[in-house]
C-alpha positions in Angstrom: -21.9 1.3 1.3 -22.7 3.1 4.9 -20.9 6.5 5.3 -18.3 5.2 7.5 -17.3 2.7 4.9 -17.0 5.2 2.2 -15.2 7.5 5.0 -12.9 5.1 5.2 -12.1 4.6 1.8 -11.7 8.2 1.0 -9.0 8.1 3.3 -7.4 5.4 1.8 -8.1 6.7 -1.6 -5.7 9.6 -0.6 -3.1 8.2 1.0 -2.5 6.2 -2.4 -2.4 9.8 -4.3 0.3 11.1 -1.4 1.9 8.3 -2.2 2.1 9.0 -5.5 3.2 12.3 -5.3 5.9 11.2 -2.9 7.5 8.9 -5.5 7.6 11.6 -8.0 9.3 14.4 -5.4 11.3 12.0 -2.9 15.0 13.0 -3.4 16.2 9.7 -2.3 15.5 6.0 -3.6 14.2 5.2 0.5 11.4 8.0 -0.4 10.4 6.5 -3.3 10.7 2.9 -0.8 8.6 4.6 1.7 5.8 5.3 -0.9 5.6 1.6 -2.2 5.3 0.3 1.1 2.4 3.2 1.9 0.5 1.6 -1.7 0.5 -1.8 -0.1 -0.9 -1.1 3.1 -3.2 1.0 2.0 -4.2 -1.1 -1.1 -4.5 -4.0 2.3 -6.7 -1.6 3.4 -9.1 -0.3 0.6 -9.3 -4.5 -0.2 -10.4 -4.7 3.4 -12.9 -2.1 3.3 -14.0 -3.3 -0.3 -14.6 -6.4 0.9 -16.8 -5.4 4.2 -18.6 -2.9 2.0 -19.5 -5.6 -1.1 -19.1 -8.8 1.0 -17.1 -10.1 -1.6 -14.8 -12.4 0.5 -12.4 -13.0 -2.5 -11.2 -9.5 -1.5 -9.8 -10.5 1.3 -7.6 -12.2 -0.1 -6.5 -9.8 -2.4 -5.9 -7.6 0.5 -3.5 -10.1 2.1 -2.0 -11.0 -1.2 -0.8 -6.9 -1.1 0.3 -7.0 2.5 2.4 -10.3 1.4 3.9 -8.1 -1.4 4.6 -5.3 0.3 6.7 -7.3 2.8 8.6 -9.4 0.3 8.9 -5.6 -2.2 11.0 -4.5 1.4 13.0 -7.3 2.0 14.1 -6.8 -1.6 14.8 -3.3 -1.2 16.9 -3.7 2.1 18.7 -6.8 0.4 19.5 -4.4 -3.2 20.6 -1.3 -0.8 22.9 -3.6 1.2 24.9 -5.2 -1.8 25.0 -1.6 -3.4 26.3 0.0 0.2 29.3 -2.8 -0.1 
């Protein structure tokens, strides 16, 4: 893997374990919604890079897989907070 690669993936790496750290401090349920969205596009990501890196082109679409989750993981969220705001 070329430095730039692994560069990258450090990066990513760490953004996961902010993440993490924000679910376990964030005061408010959006915080914790916040963080879940940051896993998924930075898992997206870390697929992405995984997948240049290996040149396993199953990867990809892993990564996509976690971008469509993401997305769908938000719509639930906004759909949940709505009902409870009502």
């Amino acid at each position: 893997m070329s430095a730039l690669l692994t560069a990258y993936a450090t990066v990513l790496v760490a953004t996961i374990l902010a993440g993490l750290a924000r679910i376990e401090a964030g005061p408010t349920r959006a915080d914790r919604m916040l963080a879940a969205l940051l896993f998924g596009t930075s898992g997206t990501g870390l697929a992405l890079v995984l997948a240049e890196a290996t040149g396993e082109r199953s990867l990809i679409d892993v990564g996509l897989t976690f971008a469509l989750l993401g997305a769908v993981g938000a719509v639930a969220f906004v759909r949940r907070a709505w009902e409870a705001d009502r």
